[in-house]
C-alpha positions as a Markdown table, in Angstrom:
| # | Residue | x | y | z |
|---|---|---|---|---|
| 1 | Unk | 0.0 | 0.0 | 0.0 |
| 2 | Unk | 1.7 | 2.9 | -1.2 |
| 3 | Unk | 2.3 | 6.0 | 2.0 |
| 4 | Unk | 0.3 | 8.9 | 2.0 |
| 5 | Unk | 2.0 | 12.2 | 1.0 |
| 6 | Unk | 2.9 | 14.8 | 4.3 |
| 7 | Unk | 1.1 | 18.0 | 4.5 |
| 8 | Unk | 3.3 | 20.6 | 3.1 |
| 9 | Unk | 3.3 | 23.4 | 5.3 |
| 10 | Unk | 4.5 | 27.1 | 3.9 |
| 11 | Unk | 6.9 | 28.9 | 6.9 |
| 12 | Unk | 5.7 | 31.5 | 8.7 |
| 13 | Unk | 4.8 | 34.5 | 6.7 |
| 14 | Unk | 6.6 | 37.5 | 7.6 |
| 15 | Unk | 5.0 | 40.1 | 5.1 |
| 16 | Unk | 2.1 | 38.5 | 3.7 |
| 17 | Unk | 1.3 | 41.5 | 1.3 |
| 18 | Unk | 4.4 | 41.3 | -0.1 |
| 19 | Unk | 3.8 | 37.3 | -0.7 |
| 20 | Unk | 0.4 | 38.5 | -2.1 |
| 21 | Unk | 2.4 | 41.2 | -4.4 |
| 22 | Unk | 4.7 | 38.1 | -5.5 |
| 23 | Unk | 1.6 | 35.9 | -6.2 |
| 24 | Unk | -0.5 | 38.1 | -8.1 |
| 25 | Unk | 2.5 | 39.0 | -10.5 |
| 26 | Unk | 3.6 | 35.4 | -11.2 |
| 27 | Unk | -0.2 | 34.0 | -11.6 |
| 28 | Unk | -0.6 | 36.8 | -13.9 |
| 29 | Unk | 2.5 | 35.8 | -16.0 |
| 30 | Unk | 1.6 | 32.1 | -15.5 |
| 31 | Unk | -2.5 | 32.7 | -16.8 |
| 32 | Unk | -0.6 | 34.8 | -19.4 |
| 33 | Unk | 1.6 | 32.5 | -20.8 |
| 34 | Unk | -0.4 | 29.4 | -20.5 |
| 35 | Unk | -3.6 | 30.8 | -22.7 |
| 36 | Unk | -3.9 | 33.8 | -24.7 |
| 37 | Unk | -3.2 | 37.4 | -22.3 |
| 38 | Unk | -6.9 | 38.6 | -21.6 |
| 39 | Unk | -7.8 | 41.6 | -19.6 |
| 40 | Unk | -9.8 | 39.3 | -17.0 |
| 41 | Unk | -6.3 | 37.6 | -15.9 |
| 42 | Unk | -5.1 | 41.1 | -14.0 |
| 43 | Unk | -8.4 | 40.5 | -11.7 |
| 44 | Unk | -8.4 | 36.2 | -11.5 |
| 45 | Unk | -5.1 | 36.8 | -10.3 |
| 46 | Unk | -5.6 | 40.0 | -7.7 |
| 47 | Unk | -8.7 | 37.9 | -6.6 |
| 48 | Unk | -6.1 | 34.7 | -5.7 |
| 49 | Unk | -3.9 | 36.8 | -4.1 |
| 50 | Unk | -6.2 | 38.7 | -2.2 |
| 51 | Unk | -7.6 | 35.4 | -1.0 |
| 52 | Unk | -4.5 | 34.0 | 0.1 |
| 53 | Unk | -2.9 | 37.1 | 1.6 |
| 54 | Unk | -6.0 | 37.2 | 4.0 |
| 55 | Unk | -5.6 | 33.2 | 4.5 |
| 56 | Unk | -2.1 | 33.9 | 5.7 |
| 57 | Unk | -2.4 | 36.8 | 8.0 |
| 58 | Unk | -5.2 | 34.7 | 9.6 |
| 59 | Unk | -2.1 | 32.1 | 10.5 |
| 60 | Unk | -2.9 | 29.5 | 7.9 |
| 61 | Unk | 0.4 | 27.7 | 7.0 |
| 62 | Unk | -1.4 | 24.1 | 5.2 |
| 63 | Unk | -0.7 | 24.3 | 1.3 |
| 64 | Unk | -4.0 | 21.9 | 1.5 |
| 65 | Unk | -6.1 | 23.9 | 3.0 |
| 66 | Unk | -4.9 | 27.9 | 1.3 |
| 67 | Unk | -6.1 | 26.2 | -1.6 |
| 68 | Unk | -9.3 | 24.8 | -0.8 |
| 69 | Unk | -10.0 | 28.3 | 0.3 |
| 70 | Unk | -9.1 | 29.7 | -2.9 |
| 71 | Unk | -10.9 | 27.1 | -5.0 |
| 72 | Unk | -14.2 | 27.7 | -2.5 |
| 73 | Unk | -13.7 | 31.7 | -2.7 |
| 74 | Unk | -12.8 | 31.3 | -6.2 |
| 75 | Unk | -16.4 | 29.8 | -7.5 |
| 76 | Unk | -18.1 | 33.6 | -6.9 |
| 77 | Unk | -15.5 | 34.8 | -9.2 |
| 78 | Unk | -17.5 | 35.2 | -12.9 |
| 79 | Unk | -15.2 | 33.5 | -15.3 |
| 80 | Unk | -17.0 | 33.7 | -17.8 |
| 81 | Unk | -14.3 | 35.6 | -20.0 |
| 82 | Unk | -12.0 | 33.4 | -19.0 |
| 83 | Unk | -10.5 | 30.0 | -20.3 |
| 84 | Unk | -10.2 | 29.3 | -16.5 |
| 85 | Unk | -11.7 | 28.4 | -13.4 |
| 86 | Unk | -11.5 | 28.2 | -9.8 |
| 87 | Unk | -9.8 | 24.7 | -9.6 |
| 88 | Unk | -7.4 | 25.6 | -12.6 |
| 89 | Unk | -6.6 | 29.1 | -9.9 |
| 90 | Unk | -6.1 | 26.9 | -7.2 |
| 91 | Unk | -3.6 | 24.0 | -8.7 |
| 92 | Unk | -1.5 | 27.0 | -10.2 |
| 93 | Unk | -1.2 | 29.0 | -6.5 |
| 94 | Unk | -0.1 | 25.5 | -5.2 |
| 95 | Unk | 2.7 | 24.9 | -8.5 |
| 96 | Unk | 4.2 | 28.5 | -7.9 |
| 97 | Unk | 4.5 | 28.0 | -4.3 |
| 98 | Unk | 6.0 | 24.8 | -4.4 |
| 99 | Unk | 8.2 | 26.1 | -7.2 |
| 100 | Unk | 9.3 | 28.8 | -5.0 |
| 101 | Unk | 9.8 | 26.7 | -2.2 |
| 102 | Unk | 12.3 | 24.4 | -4.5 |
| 103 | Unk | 9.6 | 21.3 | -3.7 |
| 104 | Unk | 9.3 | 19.5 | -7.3 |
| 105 | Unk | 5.7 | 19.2 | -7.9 |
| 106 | Unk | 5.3 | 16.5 | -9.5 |
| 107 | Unk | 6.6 | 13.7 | -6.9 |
| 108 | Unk | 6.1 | 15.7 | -3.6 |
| 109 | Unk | 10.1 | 15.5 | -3.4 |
């Protein structure tokens, strides 16, 4: 029976605005790069990092559970003009994170 994977938990955040500053700049270049540039990325992406910014000064740590906030926060977002969605937001905040955290995401190494 194969292990189950351990919780990743982020460190402490020291400046969460500035995380939320990082965020919404690299999910904008991600949703950028991975479809077409619309206008509606600038806003899916302050939305996520508004989300998790106020996640994180709340003392949340649990890669799990910021993004089942953002993928339950997410769903009142309208993307409608948009090739994405709230689980699509969500997967991405957890691959930049663990990028940035030099944990490859593939494996949980």
């Amino acid at each position: 029976m194969a292990e189950p994977l351990e919780a990743i938990t982020l460190p402490p955040s020291q400046n969460p605005l500035q995380e939320g500053e990082w965020l919404q700049d690299v999910l904008l270049k991600w949703l950028d790069a991975e479809f077409l540039p619309e206008q509606v990325n600038q806003q899916i992406a302050q939305r996520a990092a508004q989300i998790f910014v106020r996640q994180r000064m709340e003392g949340e740590n649990d890669l799990g559970s910021l993004v089942l906030a953002i993928v339950t926060e997410m769903q009142a977002f309208d993307f409608s003009k948009s090739f994405y969605g709230e689980f699509a937001i969500a997967n991405a905040v957890s691959d930049l994170l663990l990028e940035s955290l030099g944990i490859d995401r593939c494996c949980g190494q």
